[in-house]
MIMIBA-625804 format. One record per residue (C-alpha): residue number from 1; x, y, z. Coordinates in nm, 3 decimals. Layout:
N
<site><seq>NUM</seq><px>X</px><py>Y</py><pz>Z</pz></site>
...
This chain:
253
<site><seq>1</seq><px>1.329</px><py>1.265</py><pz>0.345</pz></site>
<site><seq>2</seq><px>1.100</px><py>0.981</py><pz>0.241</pz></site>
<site><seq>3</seq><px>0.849</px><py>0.822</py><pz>0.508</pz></site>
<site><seq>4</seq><px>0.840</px><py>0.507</py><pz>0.682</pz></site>
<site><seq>5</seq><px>0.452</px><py>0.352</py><pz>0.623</pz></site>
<site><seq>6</seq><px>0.292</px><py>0.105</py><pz>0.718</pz></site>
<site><seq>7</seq><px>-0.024</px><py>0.053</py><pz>0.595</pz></site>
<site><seq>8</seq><px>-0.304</px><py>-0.203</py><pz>0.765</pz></site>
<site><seq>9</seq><px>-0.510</px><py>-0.342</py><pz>0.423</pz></site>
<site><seq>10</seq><px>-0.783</px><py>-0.513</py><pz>0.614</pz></site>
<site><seq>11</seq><px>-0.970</px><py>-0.657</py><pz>0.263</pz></site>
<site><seq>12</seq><px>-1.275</px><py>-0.782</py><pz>0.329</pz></site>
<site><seq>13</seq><px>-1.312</px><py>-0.892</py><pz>0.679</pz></site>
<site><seq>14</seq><px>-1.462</px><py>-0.775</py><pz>1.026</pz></site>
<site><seq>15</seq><px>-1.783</px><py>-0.719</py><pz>1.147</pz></site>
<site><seq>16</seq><px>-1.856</px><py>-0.295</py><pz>1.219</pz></site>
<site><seq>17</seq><px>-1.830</px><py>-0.376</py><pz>1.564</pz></site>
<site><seq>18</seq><px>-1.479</px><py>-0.577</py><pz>1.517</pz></site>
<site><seq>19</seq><px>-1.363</px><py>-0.266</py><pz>1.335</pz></site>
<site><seq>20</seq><px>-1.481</px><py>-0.038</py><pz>1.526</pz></site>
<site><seq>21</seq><px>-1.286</px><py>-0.226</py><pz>1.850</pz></site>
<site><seq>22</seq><px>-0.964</px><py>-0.301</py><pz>1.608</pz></site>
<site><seq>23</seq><px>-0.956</px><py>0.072</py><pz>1.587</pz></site>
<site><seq>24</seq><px>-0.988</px><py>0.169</py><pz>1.964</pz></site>
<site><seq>25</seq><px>-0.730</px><py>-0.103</py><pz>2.054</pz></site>
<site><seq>26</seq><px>-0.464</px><py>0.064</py><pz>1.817</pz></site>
<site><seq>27</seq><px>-0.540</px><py>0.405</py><pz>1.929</pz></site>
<site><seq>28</seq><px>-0.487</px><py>0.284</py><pz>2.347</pz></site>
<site><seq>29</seq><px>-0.158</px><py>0.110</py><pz>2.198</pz></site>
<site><seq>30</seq><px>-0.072</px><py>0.466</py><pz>2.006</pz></site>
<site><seq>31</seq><px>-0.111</px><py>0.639</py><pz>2.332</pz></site>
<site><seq>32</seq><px>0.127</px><py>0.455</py><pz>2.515</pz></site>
<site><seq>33</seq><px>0.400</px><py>0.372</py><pz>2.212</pz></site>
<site><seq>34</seq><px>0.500</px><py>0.698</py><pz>2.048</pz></site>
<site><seq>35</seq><px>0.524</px><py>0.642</py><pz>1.655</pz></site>
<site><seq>36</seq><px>0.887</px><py>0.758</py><pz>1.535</pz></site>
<site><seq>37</seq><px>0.866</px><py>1.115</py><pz>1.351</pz></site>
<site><seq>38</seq><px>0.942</px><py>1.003</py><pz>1.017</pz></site>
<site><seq>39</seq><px>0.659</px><py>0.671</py><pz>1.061</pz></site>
<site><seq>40</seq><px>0.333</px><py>0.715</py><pz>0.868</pz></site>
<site><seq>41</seq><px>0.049</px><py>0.481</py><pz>1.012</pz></site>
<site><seq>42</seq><px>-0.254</px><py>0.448</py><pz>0.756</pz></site>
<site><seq>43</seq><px>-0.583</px><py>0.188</py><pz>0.770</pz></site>
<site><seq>44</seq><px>-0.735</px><py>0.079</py><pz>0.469</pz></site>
<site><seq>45</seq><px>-1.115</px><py>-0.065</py><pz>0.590</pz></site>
<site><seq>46</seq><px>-1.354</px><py>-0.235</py><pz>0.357</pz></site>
<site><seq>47</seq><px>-1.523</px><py>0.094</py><pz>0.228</pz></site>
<site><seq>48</seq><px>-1.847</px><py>0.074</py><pz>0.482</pz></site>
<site><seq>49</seq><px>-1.667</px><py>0.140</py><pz>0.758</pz></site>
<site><seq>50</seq><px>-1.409</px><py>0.425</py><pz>0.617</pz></site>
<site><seq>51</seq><px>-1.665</px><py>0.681</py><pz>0.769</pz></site>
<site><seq>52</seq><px>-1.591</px><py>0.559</py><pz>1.129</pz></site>
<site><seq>53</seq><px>-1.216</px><py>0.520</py><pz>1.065</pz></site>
<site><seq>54</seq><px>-1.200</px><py>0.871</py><pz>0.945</pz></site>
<site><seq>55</seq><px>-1.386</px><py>0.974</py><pz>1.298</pz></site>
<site><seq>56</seq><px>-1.119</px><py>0.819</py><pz>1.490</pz></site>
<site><seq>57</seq><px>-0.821</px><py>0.940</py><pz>1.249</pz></site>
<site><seq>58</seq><px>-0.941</px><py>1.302</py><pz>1.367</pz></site>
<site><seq>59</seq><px>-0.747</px><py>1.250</py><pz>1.683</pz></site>
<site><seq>60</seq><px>-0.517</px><py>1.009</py><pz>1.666</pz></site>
<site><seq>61</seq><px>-0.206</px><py>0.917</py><pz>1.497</pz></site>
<site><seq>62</seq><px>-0.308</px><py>0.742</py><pz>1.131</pz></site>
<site><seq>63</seq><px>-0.463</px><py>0.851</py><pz>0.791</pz></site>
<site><seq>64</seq><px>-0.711</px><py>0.641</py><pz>0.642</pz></site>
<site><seq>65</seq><px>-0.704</px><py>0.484</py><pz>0.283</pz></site>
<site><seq>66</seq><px>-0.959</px><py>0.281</py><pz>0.050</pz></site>
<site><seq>67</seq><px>-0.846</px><py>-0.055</py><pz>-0.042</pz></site>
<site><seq>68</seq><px>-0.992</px><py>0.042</py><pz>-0.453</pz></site>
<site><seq>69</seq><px>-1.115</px><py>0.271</py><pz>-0.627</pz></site>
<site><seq>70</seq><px>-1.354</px><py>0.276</py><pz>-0.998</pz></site>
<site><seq>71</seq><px>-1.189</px><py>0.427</py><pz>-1.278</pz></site>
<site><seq>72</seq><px>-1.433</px><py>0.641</py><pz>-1.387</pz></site>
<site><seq>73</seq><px>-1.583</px><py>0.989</py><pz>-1.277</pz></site>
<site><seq>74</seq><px>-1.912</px><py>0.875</py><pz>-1.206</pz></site>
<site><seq>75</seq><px>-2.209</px><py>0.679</py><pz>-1.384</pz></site>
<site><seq>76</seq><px>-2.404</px><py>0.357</py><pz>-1.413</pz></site>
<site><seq>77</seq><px>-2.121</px><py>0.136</py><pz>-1.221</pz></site>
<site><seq>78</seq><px>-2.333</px><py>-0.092</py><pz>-0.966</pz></site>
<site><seq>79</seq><px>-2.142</px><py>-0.169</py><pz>-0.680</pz></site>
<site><seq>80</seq><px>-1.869</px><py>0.046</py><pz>-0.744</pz></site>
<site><seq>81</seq><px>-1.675</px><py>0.417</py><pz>-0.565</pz></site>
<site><seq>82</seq><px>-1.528</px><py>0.644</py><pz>-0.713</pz></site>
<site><seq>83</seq><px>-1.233</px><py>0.902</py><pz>-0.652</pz></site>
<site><seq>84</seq><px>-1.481</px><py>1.178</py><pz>-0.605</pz></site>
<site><seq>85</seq><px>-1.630</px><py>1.056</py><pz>-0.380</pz></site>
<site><seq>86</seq><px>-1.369</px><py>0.938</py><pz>-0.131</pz></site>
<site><seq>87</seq><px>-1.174</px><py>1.282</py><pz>-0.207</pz></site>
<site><seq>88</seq><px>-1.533</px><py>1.437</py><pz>-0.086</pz></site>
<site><seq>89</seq><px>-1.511</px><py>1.240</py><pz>0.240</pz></site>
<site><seq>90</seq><px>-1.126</px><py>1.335</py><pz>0.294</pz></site>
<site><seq>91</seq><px>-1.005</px><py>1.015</py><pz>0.251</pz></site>
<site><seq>92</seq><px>-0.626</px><py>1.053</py><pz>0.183</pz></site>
<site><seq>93</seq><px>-0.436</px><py>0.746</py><pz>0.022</pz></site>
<site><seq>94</seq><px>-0.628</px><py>0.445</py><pz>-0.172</pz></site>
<site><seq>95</seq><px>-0.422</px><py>0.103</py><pz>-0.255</pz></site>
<site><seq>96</seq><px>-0.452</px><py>0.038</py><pz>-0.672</pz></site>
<site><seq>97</seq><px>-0.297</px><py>-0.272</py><pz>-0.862</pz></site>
<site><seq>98</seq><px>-0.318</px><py>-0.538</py><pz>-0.558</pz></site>
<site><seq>99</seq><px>-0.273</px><py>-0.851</py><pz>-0.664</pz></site>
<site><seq>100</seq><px>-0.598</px><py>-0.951</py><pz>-0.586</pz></site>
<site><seq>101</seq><px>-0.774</px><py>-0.719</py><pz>-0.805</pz></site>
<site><seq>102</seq><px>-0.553</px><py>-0.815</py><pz>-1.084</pz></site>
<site><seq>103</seq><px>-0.583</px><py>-1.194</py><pz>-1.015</pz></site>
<site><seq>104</seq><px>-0.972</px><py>-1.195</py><pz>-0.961</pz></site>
<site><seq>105</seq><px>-1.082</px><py>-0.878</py><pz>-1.119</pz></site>
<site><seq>106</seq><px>-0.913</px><py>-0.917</py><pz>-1.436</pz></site>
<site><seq>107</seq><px>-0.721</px><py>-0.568</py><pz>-1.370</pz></site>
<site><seq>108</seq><px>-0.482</px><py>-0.472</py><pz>-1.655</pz></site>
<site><seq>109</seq><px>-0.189</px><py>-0.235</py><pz>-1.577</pz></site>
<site><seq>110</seq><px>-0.395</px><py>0.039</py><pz>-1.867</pz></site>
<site><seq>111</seq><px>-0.649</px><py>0.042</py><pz>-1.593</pz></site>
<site><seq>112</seq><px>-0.459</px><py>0.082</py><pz>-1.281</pz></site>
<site><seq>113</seq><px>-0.293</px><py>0.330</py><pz>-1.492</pz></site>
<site><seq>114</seq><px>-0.651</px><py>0.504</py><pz>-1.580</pz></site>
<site><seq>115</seq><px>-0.691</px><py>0.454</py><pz>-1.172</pz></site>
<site><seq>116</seq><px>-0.423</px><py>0.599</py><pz>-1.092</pz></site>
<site><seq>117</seq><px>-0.526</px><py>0.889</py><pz>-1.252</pz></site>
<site><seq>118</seq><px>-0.877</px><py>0.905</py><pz>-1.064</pz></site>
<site><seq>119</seq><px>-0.698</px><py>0.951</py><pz>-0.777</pz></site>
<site><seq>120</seq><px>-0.437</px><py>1.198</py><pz>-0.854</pz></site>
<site><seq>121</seq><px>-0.690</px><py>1.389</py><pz>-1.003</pz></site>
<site><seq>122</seq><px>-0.891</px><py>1.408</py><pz>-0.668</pz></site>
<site><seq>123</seq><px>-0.557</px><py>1.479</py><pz>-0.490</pz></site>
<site><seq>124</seq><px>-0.555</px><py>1.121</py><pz>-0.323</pz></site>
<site><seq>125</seq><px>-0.219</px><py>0.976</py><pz>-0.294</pz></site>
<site><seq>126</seq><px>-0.206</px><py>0.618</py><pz>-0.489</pz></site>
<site><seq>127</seq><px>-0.055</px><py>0.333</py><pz>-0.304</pz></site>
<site><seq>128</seq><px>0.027</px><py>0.128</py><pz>-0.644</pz></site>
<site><seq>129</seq><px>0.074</px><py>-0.230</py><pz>-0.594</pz></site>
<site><seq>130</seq><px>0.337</px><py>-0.421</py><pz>-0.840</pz></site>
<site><seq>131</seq><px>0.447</px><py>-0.823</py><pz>-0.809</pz></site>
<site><seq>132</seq><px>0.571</px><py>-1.159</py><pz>-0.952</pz></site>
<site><seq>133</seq><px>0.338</px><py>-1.474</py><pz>-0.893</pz></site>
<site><seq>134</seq><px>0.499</px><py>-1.812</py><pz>-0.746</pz></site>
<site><seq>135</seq><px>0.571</px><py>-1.926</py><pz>-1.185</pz></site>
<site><seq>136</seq><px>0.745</px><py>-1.610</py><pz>-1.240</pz></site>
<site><seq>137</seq><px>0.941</px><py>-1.558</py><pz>-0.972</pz></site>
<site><seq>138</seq><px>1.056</px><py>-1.961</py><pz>-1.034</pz></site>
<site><seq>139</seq><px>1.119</px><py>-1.883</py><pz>-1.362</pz></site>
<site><seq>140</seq><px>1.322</px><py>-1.596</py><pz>-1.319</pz></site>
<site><seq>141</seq><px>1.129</px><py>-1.278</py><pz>-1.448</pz></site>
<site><seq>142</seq><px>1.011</px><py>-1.135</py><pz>-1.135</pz></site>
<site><seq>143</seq><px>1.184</px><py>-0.813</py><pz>-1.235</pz></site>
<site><seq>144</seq><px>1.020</px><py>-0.841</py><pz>-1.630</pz></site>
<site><seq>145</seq><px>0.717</px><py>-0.853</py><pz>-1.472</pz></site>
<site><seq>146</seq><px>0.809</px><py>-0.544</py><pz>-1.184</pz></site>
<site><seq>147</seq><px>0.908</px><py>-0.335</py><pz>-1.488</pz></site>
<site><seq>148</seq><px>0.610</px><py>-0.430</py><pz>-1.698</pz></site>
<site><seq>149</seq><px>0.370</px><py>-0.291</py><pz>-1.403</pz></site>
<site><seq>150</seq><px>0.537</px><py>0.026</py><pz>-1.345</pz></site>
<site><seq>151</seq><px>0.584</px><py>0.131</py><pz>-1.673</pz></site>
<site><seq>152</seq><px>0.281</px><py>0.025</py><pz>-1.810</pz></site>
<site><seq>153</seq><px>0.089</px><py>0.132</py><pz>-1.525</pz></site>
<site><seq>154</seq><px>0.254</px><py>0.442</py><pz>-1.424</pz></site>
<site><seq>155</seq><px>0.493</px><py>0.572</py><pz>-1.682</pz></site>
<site><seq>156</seq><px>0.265</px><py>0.794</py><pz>-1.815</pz></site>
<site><seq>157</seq><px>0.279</px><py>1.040</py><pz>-1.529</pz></site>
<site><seq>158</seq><px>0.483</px><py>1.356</py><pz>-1.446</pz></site>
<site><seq>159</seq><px>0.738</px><py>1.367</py><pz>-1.258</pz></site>
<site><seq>160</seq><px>0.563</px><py>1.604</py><pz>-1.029</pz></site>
<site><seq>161</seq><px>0.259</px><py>1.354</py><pz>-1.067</pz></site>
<site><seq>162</seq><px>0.520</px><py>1.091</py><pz>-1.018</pz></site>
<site><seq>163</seq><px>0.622</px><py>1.198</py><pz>-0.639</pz></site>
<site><seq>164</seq><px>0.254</px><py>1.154</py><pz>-0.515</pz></site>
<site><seq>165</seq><px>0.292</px><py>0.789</py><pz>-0.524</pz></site>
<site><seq>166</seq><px>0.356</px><py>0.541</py><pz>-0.263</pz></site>
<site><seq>167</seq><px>0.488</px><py>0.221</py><pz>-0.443</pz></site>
<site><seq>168</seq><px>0.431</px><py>-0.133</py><pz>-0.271</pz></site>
<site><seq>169</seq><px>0.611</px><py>-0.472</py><pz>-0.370</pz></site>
<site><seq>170</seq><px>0.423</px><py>-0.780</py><pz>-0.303</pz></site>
<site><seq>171</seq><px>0.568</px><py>-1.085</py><pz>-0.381</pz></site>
<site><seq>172</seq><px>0.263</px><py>-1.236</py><pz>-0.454</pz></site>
<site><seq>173</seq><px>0.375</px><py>-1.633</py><pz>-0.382</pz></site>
<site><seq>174</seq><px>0.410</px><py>-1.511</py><pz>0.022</pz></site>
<site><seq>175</seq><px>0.088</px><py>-1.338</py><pz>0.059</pz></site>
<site><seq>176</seq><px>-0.126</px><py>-1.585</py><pz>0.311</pz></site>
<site><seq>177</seq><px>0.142</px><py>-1.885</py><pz>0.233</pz></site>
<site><seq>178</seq><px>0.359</px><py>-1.815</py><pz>0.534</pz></site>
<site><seq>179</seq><px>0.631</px><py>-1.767</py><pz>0.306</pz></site>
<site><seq>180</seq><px>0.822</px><py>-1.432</py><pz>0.301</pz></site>
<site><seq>181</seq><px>1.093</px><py>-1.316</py><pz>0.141</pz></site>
<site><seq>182</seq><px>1.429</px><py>-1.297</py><pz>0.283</pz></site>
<site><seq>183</seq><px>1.552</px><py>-0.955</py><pz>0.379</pz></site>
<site><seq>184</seq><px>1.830</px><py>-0.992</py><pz>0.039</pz></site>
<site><seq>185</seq><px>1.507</px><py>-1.112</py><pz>-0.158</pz></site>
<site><seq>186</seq><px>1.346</px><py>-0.779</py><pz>-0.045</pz></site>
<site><seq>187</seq><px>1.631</px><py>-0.576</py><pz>-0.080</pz></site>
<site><seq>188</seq><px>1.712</px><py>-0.707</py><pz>-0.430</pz></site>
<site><seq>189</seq><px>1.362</px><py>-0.583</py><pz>-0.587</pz></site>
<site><seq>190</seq><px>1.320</px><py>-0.268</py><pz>-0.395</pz></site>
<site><seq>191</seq><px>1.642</px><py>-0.180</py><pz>-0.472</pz></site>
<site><seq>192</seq><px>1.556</px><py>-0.262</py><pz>-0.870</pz></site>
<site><seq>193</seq><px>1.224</px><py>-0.064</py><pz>-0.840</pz></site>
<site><seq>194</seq><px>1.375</px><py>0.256</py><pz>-0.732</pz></site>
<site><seq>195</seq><px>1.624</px><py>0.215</py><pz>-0.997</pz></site>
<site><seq>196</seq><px>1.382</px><py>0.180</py><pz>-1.267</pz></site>
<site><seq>197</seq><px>1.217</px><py>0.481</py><pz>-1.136</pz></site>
<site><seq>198</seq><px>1.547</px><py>0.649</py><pz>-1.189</pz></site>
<site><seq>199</seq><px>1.596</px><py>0.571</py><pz>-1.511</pz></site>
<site><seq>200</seq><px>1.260</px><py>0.716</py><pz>-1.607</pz></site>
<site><seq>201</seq><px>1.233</px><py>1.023</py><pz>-1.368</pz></site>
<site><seq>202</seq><px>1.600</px><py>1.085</py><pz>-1.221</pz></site>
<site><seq>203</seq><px>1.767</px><py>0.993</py><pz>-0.912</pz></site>
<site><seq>204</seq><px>1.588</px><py>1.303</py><pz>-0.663</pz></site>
<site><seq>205</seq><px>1.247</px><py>1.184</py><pz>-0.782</pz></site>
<site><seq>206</seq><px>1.340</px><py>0.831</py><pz>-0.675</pz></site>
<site><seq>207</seq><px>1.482</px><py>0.856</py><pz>-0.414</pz></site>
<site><seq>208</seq><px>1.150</px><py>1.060</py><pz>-0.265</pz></site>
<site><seq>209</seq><px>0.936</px><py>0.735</py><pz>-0.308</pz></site>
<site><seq>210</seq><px>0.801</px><py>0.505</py><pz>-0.041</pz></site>
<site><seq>211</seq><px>0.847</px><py>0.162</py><pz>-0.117</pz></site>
<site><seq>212</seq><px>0.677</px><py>-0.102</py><pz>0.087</pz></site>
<site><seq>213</seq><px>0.679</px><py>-0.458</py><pz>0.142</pz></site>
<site><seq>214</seq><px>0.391</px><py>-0.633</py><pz>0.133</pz></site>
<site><seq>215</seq><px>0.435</px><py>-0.990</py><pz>0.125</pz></site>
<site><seq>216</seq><px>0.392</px><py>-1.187</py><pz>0.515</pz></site>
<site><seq>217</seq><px>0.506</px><py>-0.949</py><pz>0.697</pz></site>
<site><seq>218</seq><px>0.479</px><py>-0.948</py><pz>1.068</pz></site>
<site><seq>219</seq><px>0.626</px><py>-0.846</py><pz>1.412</pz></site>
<site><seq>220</seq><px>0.933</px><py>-1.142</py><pz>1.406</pz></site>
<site><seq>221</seq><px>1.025</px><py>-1.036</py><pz>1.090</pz></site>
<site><seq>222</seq><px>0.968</px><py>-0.658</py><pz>1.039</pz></site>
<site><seq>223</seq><px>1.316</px><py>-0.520</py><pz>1.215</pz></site>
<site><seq>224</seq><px>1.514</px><py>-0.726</py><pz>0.971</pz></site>
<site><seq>225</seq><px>1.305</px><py>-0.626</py><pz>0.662</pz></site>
<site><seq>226</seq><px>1.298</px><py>-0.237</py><pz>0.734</pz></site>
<site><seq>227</seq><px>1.659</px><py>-0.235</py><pz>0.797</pz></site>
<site><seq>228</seq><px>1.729</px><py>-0.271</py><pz>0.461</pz></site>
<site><seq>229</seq><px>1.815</px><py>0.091</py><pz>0.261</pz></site>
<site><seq>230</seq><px>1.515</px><py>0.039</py><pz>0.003</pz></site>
<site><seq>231</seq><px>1.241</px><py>-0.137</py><pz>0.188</pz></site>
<site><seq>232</seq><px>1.025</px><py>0.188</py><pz>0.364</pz></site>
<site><seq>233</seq><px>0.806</px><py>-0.020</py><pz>0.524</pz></site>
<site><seq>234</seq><px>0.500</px><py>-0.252</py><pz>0.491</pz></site>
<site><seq>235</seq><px>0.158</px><py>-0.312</py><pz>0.296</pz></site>
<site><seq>236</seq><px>0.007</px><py>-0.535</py><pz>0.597</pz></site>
<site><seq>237</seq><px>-0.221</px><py>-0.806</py><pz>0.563</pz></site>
<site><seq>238</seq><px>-0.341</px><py>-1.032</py><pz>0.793</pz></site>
<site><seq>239</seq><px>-0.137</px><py>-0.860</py><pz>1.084</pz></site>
<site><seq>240</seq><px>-0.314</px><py>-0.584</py><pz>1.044</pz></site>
<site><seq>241</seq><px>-0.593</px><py>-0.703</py><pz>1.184</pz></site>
<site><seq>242</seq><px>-0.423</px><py>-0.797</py><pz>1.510</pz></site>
<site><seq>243</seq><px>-0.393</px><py>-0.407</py><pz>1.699</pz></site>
<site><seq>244</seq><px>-0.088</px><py>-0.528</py><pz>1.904</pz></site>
<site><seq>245</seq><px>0.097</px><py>-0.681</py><pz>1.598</pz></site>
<site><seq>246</seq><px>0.013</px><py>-0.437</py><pz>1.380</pz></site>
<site><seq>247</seq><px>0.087</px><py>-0.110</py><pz>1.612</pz></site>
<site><seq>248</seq><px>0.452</px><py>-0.334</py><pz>1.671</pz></site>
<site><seq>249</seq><px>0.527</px><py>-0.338</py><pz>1.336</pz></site>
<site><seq>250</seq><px>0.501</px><py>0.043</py><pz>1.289</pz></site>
<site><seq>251</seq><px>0.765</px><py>0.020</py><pz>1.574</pz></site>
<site><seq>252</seq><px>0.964</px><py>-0.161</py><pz>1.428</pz></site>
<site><seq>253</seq><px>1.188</px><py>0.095</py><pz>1.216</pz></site>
């Protein structure tokens, strides 16, 4: 059976202190709120504070995750981490492909793809971003683009390789807009998603993935969004960095 996540991507913000609070305040709200048994809570910090998440995530009720990793072993790479050496501090997931990194960054799906293989080489599950901007999705080839990213990015792996991966779907035109997709919007390209995993790896592998929604996503709206058969749960933004909405969401399957 496939897992409910939801996954806090703080990107760049808080102070060590705020983090270090942010943390505490989820873990008081995680004592009194039981998570359900198929729910998967896991924090993606900005990488200087991933050593004092992982602390905390020694007795509590969340993994941790890196919010990017280098695609190469190791080397002259200023600035940059690489898969080693988050495997070597036990970190467990790390998000790939975010928007953000593509739109900024200049990230091509070849190196998500090369990423992507970092990671699963280190035995660190991927969580591998895919999405339309505002110009496709008005033009109609939100799900061109969704099957561009996963096949160029991802195609390449096994089957077995395949299962490791947690997939998220952010509709890139309601990430900080307010927007969000309507449950039927969601529905629509999750549903899509798994079915073009299908086609490539069969029906059982497919049906073993986590797909998550990460566009806008917050306590008002996460019931209705979950409840749908292909959505497993949420790539959190800005909520995330709220411990009561964040820890809500997670109850909200």
């Amino acid at each position: 059976m496939r897992k409910n996540i939801v996954a806090g991507n703080w990107k760049m913000n808080k102070s060590f202190d705020e983090a270090d609070e942010l943390v505490n305040g989820i873990m008081e709200l995680l004592e009194k709120k039981e998570l359900g048994k198929n729910t998967l809570m896991i924090l993606c910090p900005p990488f200087p504070y991933l050593e004092m998440v992982s602390d905390y995530s020694n007795d509590s009720y969340f993994m941790v995750g890196a919010q990017n990793v280098n695609d190469n072993d190791k080397g002259a790479y200023t600035g940059e981490v690489s898969a080693g050496m988050l495997a070597s501090m036990e970190i467990e997931y790390c998000i790939v492909g975010h928007s953000e990194r593509r739109a900024y960054y200049g990230e091509t799906d070849a190196i998500i793809a090369k990423k992507v293989d970092q990671l699963l080489k280190n035995d660190i599950r991927p969580i591998v971003c895919c999405g339309e901007v505002l110009e496709e999705r008005e033009a109609g080839k939100q799900f061109d683009v969704v099957k561009r990213q996963i096949s160029e990015g991802l195609f390449h792996l096994s089957a077995e390789q395949f299962k490791s991966l947690v997939i998220a779907y952010e509709p890139v035109w309601a990430i900080g807009t307010g927007k969000t997709a309507t449950p039927e919007q969601a529905q629509e390209i999750h549903a899509f998603i798994r079915q073009t995993i299908a086609e490539k790896y069969g029906k059982d592998v497919a049906d073993e993935i986590s797909i998550l929604y990460g566009g806008s996503c917050k306590p008002s709206n996460a019931k209705e969004l979950f409840a749908n058969p292909d959505v497993d749960g949420g790539l959190i933004g800005g909520a995330a960095l709220q411990a009561e909405d964040f820890v809500n969401i997670a109850m909200s399957f």
